[in-house]
C-alpha positions as YAML, in Angstrom:
chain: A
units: angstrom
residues:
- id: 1
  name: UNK
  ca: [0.00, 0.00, 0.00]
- id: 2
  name: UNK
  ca: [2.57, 2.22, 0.71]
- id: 3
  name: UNK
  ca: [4.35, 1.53, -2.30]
- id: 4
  name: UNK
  ca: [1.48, 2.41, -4.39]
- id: 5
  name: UNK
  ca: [0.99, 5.50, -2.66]
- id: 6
  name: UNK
  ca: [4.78, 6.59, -2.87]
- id: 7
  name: UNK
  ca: [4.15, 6.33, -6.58]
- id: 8
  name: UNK
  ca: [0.84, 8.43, -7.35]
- id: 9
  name: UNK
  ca: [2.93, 11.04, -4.77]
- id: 10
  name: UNK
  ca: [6.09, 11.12, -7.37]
- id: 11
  name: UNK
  ca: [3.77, 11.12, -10.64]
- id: 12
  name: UNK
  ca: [1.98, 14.18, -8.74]
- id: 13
  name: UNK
  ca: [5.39, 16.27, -8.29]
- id: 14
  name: UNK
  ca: [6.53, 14.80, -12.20]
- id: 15
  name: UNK
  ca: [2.87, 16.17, -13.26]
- id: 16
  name: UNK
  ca: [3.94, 19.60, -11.59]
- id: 17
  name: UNK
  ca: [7.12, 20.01, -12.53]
- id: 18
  name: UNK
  ca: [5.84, 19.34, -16.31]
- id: 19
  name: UNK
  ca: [3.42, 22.27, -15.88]
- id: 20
  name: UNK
  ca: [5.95, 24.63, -14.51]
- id: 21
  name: UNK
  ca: [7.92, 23.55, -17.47]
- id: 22
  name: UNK
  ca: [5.38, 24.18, -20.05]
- id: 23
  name: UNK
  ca: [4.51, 27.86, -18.14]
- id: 24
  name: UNK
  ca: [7.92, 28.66, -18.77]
- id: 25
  name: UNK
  ca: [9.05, 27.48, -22.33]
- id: 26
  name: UNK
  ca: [5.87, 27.27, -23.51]
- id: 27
  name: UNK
  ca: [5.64, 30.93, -25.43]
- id: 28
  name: UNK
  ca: [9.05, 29.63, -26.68]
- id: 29
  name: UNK
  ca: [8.16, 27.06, -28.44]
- id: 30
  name: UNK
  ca: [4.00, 27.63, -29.48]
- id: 31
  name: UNK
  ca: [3.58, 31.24, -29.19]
- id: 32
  name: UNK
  ca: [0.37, 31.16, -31.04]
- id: 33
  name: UNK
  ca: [-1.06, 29.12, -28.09]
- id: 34
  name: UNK
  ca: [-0.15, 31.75, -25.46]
- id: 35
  name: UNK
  ca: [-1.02, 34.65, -27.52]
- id: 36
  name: UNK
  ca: [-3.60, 36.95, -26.49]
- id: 37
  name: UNK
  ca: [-6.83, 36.85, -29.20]
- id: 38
  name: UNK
  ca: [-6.22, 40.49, -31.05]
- id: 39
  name: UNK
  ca: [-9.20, 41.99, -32.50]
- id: 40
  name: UNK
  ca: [-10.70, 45.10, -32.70]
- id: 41
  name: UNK
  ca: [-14.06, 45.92, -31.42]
- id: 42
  name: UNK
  ca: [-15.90, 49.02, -31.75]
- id: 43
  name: UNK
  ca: [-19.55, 49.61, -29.44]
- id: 44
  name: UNK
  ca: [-21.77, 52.68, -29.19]
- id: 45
  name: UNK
  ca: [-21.47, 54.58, -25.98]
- id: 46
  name: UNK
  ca: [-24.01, 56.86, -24.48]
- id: 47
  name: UNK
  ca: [-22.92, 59.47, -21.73]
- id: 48
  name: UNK
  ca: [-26.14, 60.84, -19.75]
- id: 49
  name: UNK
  ca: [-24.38, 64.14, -18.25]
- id: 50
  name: UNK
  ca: [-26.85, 65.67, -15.84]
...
């Protein structure tokens, strides 16, 4: 039992590591994954000055 719990404990750290890893080089090496969606959008606005 222990065993088997010593295991899912190191796959959890491995698992965290990974996504630290991909945080960092990630806009490295896919920058069109972690690039903010550009477009332009125009709307209407109505003051009501008193």
């Amino acid at each position: 039992m222990w065993r088997l719990i010593k295991i899912l404990l190191i796959l959890l750290v491995l698992a965290g590591l990974a996504l630290i890893a991909y945080a960092y080089v990630g806009p490295i090496i896919f920058p069109a994954d972690f690039a903010a969606p550009s477009q332009q959008i125009t709307a209407p606005v109505t003051l009501e000055v008193d």
